[in-house]
N, C-alpha and C positions, 0 to 999 in steps of 0.2 A: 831296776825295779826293786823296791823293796816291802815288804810286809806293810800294810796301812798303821797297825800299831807303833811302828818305827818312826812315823812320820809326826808332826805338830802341823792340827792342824788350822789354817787361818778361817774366819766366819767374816762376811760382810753382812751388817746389819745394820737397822735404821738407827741404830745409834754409833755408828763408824762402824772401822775395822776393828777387829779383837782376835786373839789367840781364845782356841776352843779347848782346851788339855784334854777335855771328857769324849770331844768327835762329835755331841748331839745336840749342838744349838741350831735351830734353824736361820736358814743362810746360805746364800753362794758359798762354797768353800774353795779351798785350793790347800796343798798340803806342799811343808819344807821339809827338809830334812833336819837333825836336830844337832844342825855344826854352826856356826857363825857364818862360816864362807857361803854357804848356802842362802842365809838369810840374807845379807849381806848384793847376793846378784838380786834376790827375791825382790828387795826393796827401792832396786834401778829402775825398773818398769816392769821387772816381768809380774810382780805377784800385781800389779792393779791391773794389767790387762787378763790375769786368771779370772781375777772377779771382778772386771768389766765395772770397774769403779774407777775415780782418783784420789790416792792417796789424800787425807787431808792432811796438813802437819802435826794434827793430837795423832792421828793415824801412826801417822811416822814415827813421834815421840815414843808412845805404846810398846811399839813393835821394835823398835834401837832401844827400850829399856828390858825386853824381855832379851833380847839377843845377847846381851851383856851375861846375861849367866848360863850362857851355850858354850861348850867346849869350842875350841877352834878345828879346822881340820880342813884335810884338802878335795871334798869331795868338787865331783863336775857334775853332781847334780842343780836341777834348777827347782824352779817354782814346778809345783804341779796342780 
């Protein structure tokens, strides 16, 4: 567990998936941690079954380009 501000977190909205930086867009959310490796299992399956969506591939594209400027790191955290 870690502090909610630690976390980035993801919005599903009727215009796709998006990263929320600010936490207050309205939306299913789900929350990763802010490593690559995290994101990275997020975007296997677990973050579309957080928010009960599927991925589209703009979806995908969006979220592999914000991930690119995430530190790496070895956490075993997952989607939340």
């Amino acid at each position: 567990m870690q502090e909610k501000r630690s976390l980035i977190r993801i919005v599903r909205t009727a215009d796709g998936v998006k990263v929320d930086p600010q936490g207050k867009m309205a939306g299913r959310g789900a929350y990763l941690h802010n490593q690559r490796s995290c994101w990275r299992r997020g975007l296997d399956d677990r973050l579309s079954r957080a928010l009960k969506t599927t991925l589209s591939d703009e979806d995908i594209a969006g979220l592999t380009a914000h991930l690119e400027d995430l530190p790496e790191g070895d956490s075993d955290k997952a989607a939340r």
